[in-house]
C-alpha positions, -999 to +999 in steps of 0.1 A: +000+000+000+027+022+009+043+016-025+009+027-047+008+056-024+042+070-030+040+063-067+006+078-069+016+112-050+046+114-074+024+109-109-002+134-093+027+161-089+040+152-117+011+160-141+004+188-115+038+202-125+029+195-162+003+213-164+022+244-152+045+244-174+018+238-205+000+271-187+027+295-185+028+303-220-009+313-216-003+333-189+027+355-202+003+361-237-026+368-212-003+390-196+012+411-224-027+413-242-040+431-208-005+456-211-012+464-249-051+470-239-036+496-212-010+512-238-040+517-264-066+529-236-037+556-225-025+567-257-062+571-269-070+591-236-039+609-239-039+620-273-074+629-271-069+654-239-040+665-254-058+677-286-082+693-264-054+710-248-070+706-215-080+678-191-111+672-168-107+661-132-123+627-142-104+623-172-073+625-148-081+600-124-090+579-152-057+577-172-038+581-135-058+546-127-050+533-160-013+543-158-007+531-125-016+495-134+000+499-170+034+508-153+033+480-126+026+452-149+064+469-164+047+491-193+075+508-209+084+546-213+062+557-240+035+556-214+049+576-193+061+601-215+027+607-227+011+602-193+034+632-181+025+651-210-012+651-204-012+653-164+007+686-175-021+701-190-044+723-173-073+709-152-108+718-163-145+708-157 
């Protein structure tokens, strides 16, 4: 009995471990679809405030929401650069 079980606990893991690795692709693609959706929601914001030349109080916490997730899950300095560009501009209702 002891023999089944220890054999049995090591097959388990192993497909366990299996099925991991088979998910880990899936999970960085997952991962990089949810940054580009962040990068086009943030350029679109951006470039729209900034053709406005101004930018509303909700607007703001909007894209500062939006860019605060986008630059923790490592979005790169594009972002930022136009993140910085429309937080810059001048606040109105």
């Amino acid at each position: 009995m002891q023999f089944i079980l220890e054999y049995w606990a090591q097959w388990v893991f192993a497909l366990m471990g299996g099925a991991v690795l088979a998910a880990i692709p899936k999970i960085k693609a997952l991962w990089q679809a949810v940054l580009a959706l962040l990068h086009d929601r943030i350029y679109t914001e951006c470039y729209h405030f900034l053709s406005l030349g101004h930018i509303t109080p909700d607007g703001l916490r909007n894209l500062t929401y939006l860019y605060k997730t986008y630059h923790t899950m490592g979005g790169n300095g594009t972002g930022t650069e136009l993140y910085n560009r429309a937080k810059a501009l001048p606040i109105h209702d």
